[in-house]
N, C-alpha and C positions, 0 to 999 in steps of 0.2 A: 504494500500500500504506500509504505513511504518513496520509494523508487517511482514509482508510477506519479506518487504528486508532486516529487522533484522533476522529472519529464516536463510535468505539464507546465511548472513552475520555470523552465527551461524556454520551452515552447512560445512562452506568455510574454517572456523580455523580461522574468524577475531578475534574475542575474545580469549584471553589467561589466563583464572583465573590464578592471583597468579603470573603473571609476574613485577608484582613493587617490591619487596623487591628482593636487590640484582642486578635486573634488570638496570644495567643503557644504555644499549642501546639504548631505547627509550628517548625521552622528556615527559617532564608531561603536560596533557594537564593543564588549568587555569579554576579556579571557577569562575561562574558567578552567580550575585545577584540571578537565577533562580536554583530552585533545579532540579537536574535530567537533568542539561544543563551545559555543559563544553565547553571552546574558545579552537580550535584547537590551537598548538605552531605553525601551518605552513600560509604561508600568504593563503589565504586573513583573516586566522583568525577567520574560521565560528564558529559557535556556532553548538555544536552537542549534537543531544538527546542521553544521555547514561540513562536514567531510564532504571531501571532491570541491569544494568552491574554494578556486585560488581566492588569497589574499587581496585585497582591493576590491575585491566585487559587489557588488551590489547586492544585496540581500533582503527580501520581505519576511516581517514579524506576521505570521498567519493570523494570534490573535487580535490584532489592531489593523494589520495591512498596511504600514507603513515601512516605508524604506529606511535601512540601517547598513553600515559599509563594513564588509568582515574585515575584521583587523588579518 
């Protein structure tokens, strides 16, 4: 299920390689002790699987649907 919403989430133009540098209209999301797992900057603060998404990329919080850049 999660591979398939990554797809679609792919599909959609969630991801933006190459939007961190220069980029400051987004927030960065926050590292967590887990590799491959970043804390949204928006509340409630989820933890989102970004494995597979280079660094700089653009990123969607599913619970909120806003944009956040993976560190």
């Amino acid at each position: 299920l999660v591979q398939r919403q990554r797809e679609d989430s792919y599909e959609r133009g969630y991801y933006d390689a190459g939007g961190y540098r220069g980029n400051t209209r987004y927030p960065v999301g926050n590292l967590t002790n887990q590799r491959g797992f970043v804390r949204s900057p928006y509340r409630p603060y989820h933890v989102i699987d970004v494995r597979g998404i280079p660094p700089g990329s653009q990123v969607i919080d599913p619970s909120c649907e806003k944009i956040f850049v993976n560190p």
